[in-house]
N, C-alpha and C positions, 0 to 999 in steps of 0.2 A: 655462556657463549654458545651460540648456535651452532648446529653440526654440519657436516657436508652433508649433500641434498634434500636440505629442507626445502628449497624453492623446486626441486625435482618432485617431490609428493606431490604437489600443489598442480604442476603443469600437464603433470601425467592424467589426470581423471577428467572427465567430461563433468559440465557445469548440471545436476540435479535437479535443482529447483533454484534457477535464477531470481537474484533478488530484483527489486525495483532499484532504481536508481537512489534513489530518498532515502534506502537502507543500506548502501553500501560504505559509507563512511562509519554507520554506528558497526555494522560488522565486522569492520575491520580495526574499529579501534578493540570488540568485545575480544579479537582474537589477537592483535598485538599483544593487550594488557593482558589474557591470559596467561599467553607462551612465553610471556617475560618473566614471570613469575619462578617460572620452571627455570629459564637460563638464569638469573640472575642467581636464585638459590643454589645451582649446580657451580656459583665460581664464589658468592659473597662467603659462603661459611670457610673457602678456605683463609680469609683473612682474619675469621673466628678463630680459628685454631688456637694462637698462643693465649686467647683469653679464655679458652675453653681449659687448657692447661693449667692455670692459674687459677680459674673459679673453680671449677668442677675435680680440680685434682688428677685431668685425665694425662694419661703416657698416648704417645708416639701411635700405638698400637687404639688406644680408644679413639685416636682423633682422626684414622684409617679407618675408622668402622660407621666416625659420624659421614664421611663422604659417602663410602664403601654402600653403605647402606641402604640409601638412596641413588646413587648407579644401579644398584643392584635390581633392583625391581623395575628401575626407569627403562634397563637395558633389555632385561629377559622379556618383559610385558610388554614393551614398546608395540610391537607389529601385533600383538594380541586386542593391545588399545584398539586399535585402528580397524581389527575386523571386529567388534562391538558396537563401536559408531556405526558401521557399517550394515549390521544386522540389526540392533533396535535401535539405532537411531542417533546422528549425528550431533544433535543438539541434546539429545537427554543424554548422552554417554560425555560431553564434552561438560554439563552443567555437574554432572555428577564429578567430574574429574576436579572442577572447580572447587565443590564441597566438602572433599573430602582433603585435597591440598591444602583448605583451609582450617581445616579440623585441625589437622595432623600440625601444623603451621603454631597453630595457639600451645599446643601438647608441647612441641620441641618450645616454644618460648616461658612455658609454665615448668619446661622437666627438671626433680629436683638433682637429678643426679647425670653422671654420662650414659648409664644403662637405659632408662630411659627416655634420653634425646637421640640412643639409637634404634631405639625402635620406634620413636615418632618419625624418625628420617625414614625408615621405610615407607612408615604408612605416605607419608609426604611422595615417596618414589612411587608408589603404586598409584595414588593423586594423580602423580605427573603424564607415567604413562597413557592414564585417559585424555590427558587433556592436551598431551602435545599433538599427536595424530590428530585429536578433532579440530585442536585449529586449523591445520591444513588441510584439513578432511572440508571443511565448511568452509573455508576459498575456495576451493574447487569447485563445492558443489552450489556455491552463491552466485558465481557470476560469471559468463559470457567468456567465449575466447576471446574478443573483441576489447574487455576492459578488466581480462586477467592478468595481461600483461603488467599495466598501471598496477592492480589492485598487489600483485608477487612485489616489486619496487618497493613500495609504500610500507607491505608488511616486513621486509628485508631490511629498508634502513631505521624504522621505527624500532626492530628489533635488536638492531646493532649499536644505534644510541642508547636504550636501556642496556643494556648487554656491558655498554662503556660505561655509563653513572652507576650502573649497580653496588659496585666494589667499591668505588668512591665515598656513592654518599653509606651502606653498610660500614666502612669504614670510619665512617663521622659519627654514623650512632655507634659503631663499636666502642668508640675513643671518650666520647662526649654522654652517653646515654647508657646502654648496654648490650652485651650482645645478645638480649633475648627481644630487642628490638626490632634485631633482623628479622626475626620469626612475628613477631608481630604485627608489621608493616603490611603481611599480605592478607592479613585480613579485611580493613577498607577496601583493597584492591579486588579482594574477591567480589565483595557486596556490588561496586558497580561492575564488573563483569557478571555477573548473575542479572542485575538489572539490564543490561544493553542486550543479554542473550533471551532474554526472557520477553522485551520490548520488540524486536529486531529483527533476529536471527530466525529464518523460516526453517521447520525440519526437514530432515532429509535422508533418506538409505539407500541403499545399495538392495533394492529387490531379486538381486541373480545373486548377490553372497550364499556360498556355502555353509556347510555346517563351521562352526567354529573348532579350532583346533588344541582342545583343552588340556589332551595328553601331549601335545606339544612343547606348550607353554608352560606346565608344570615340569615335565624333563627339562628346558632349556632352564628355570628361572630353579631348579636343585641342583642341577652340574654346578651351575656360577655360582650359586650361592656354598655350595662343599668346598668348591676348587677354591673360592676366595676365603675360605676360613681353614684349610688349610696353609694356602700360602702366608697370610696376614700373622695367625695365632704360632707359625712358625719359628718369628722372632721371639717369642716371650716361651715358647715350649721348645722347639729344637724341631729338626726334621725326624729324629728318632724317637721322639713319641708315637705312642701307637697311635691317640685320638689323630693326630698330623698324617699318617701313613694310610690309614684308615680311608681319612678325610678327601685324600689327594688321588689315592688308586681308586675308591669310589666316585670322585669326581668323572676322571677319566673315564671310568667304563659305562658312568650313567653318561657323557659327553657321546659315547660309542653310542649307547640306545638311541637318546635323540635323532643321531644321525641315520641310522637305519632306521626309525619309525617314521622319519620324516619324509626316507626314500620311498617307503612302500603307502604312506596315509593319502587318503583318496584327494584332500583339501589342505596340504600341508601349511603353515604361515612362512616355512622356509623350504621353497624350491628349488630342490639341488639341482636341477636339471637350466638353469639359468647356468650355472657357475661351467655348465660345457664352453662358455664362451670364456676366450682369453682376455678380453679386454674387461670385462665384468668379471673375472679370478682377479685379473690383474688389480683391478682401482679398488676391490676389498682387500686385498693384501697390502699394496701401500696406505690404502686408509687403518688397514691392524700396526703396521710397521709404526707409519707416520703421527698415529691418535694417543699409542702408548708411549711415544714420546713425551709430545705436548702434554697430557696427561699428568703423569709425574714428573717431569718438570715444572708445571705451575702450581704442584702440591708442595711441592718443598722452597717454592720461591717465598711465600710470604712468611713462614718460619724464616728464612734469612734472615729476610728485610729486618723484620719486628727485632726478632731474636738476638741477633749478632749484630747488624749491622746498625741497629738502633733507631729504626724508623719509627714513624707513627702508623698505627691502624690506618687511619686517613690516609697519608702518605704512601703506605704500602698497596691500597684499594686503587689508589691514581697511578701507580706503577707501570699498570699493564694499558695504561689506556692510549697510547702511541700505537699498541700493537691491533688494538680494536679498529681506533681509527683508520690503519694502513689499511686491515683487511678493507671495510666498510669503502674508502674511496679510490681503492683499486681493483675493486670486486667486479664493476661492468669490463677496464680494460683487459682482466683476465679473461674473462671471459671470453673473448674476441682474440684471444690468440689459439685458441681451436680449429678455429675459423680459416687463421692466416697461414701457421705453422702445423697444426695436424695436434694429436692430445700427446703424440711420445716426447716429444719435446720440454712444455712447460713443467710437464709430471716427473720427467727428471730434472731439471734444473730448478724448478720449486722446491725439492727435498733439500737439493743438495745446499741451497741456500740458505736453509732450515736449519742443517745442521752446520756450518758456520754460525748461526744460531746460539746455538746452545754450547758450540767450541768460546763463545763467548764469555757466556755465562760463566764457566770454569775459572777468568781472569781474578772477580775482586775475592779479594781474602782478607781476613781479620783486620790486617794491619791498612786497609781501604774504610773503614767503618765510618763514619762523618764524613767523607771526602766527599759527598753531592751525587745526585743521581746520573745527574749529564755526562758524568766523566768514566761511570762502572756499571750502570746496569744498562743506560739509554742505549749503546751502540746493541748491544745484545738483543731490547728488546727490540729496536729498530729491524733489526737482521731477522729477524725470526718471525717479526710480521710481513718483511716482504717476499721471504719464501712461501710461509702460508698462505700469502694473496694471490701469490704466483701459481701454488697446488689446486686450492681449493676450488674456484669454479669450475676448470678443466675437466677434475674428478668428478660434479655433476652432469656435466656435460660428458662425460665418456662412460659412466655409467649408467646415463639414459638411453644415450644411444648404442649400448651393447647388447640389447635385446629388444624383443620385438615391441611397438606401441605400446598394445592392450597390458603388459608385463611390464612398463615403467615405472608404474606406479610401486608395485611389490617390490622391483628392484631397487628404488631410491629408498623405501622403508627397511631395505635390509642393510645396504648401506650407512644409513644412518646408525641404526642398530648396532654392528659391527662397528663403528665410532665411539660408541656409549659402552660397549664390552672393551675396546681394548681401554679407554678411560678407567673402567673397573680393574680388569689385571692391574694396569700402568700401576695403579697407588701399592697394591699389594705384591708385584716384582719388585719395584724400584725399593718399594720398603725395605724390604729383603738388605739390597744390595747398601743402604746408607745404615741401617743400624748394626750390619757386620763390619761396614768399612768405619763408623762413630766407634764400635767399640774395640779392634785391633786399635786403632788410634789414640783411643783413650787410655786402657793398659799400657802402651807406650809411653805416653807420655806421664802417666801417672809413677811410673815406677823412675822417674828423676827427681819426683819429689818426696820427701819424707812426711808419710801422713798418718796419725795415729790409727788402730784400726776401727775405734770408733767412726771417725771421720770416712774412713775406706767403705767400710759398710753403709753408711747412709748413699754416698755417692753409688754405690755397685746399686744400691735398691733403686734408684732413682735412672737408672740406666737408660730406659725405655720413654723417658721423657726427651732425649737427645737433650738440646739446646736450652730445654727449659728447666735443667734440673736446678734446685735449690742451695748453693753454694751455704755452708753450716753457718751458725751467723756468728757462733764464738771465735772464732779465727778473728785474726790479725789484721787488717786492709792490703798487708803488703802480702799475704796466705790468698787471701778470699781472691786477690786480684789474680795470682798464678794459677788457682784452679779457675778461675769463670777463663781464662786464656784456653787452658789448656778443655777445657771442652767445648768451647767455640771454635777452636783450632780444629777439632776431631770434629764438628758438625760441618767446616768447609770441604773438609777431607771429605765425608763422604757425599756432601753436595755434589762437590767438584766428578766424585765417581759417578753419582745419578745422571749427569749432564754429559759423562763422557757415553755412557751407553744411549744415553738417548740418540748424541749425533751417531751412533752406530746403529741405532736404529732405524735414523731417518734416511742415511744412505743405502741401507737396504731396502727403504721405499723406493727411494730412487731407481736404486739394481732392478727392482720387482716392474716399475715401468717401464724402464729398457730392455726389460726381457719377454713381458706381455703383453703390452700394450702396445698395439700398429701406431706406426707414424704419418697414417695418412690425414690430408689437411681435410677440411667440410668446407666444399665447391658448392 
């Protein structure tokens, strides 16, 4: 799924080295099929998860660490990508982004274990970071004000249709094939993108780029990286481990350095001195509010589906595709209410609509399980893509224009940024919050029923799997059917809790643009 102000990178930089006419179709397809690559893998593996569970043996906590993984470098490196294209070279830094996404692509499809399919997912996240900047790095700098306009449309709805089939048909090879299919499939993809950029795609830099900001991006990509392995490794260790305590206060204070080296470094990748502005505090804070929402919400929706509810891989992948589609064919009219109403307006009443949303989602429960999609998850995901449609172009738009021209570009890329970070906390908070709230629920419920302690013990090990633990297979049908209840029960429980924070979340986005964000309309 695309982030907020990917079409803002694009609009903000002056055209480099315009292409010919003859070459802007294969351009645009080289850098569609790129950057789809990146969205699609960033939503397809969560439909992986329960098969990843089952093949690989992996718990709750591994299958946090295959997304986690990949955020994780996609988030901290992002704006580092982007000044490399920038210094040697837009096409070599974007072909290289390609190469290496598809290395790592074959690793995670070949890995025999979950260990390493998480650290193929890195290398894949560090891939991504190169290669999503340079697609939009190489629109900008390909073509014309004149037929940028077209050229932003074209890669916006191309990327939204991929973005929609991704999880689909991933779900059909999940179901029908396997899921190291998923990982597989981007390799053809890469081949003709490597061909079309190699054929095509003129080079291009940024000759006034400064030095690169290396102590930056290594502080920003080991705070996230501490912060989320404290938070994550929290559930399976406790907060009162030392490696946890360790983890979380050095996170913090390396989180401190960042931010003071970034205040004083002569070519910072993240300029504080933007953030003076209220409207650009403001549309990063509802984008942190509103991202960690959506986030961990659509981590734990397809464990439902699958898990409890009894969907299909397939089924599950087609889930979200109402919510794609809403954004994709209300994307122009939001936009256009900046225009009419001013950006304070839709930026609250997009969250709040959001969060009805997700007050939704809290409705189906166990005893909903076969009842159809139309009747328990359609109204929710409906609701949740019209808020989204409602939020999101506005927040490109008010974030472009909250500072000055030459600084849009860096603005939209930290924004984006800031979307792809709170996505990273999102898995490892919410986590938090659904495997305390599984496991009070569980102890509760377990202690009605009489179970040997062999039986108790395998269940207590298998704890961190939530939904997918292994029900013992010597029991009774009329045994096996109270425990799969009673830990399905404990896995809507703590759904139900992930979804209720999230709409508190998103009303706090809400809050945050009624409090910073001016209401004046663009005359």
């Amino acid at each position: 799924m695309s982030q907020p102000c990917d079409e803002g990178v694009i609009k903000a930089k002056v055209a480099a080295a315009p292409c010919a006419k003859s070459a802007g179709p294969w351009i645009l397809a080289a850098t569609i099929l790129g950057s789809s690559m990146v969205f699609i893998d960033g939503t397809v593996v969560n439909v992986a998860l329960p098969a990843l569970q089952t093949n690989l043996n992996a718990t709750v906590v591994d299958a946090q660490w295959v997304v986690e993984a990949y955020a994780l470098f996609l988030a901290a490196l992002l704006l580092a990508g982007g000044s490399l294209g920038d210094h040697f070279g837009r096409k070599r830094i974007y072909s290289t982004g390609i190469v290496l996404f598809a290395l790592a692509s074959v690793w995670c499809g070949l890995a025999p274990n979950i260990n390493q399919l998480i650290i193929a997912r890195a290398v894949q996240g560090v891939g991504g970071a190169l290669l999503v900047p340079g697609s939009l790095a190489i629109i900008s700098a390909s073509f014309d004000e004149d037929s940028r306009g077209k050229a932003i449309g074209t890669w916006s709805g191309f990327t939204a249709i991929t973005a929609a089939i991704g999880p689909v048909f991933g779900g059909w090879l999940i179901q029908n094939v396997s899921w190291r299919a998923i990982f597989f499939i981007n390799v053809p993809l890469a081949l003709i993108v490597l061909a079309l950029v190699f054929l095509h795609v003129p080079e291009s830099r940024d000759e006034e780029s400064g030095r690169l900001d290396w102590i930056g991006a290594a502080l920003a990509t080991v705070s996230l990286g501490v912060l989320t392995f404290g938070l994550i490794e929290s559930s399976r260790l406790g907060f009162a481990h030392p490696a946890i305590l360790v983890a979380l206060v050095g996170g913090l204070l390396i989180t401190i350095m960042f931010v003071i080296y970034e205040a004083r470094a002569r070519n910072p990748m993240l300029p504080l001195q933007l953030f003076r502005s209220r409207n650009f505090s403001g549309a990063n804070l509802l984008t942190l509010f509103l991202y960690t929402a959506l986030s961990g919400a659509l981590f734990f929706l397809p464990l439902n589906l699958i898990q409890v509810q009894g969907y299909t891989a397939t089924a599950a992948g087609a889930a979200l595709l109402p919510f794609v589609l809403i954004m994709f064919l209300l994307s122009r009219w939001s936009g256009g209410l900046v225009k009419r109403y001013g950006a304070k307006i839709p930026l609250v009443i997009g969250p709040i609509i959001a969060a009805a949303g997700f007050a939704l989602f809290m409705w189906p429960g166990v005893e909903h399980a076969g009842r159809g999609f139309w009747t328990t998850f359609f109204p929710a995901v409906v609701v949740l893509g019209l808020g989204m449609a409602v939020a999101v172009a506005p927040l490109t738009t008010t974030v472009m224009s909250s500072v000055k021209q030459n600084r849009a570009g860096v603005a939209s890329g930290i924004n984006n940024a800031v979307s792809r970070t709170a996505g990273l906390l999102a898995i490892a908070v919410l986590g938090i919050v659904m495997l305390q709230t599984f496991n009070s629920q569980l102890d509760r419920r377990l202690q009605t029923l009489e179970l040997t302690p062999e039986v108790r013990q395998l269940l207590d090990e298998q704890r961190t799997r939530l939904a997918g633990i292994e029900i013992p297979a010597n029991l009774n049908s009329e045994r096996r059917q109270l425990l799969k209840d009673a830990v399905d029960e404990s896995f809507v429980a703590g759904y139900r809790r992930v979804m209720l924070v999230s709409m508190i979340l998103a009303l706090l986005s809400a809050l945050s643009a009624g409090l910073l964000i001016d209401g004046k309309a663009k005359r």
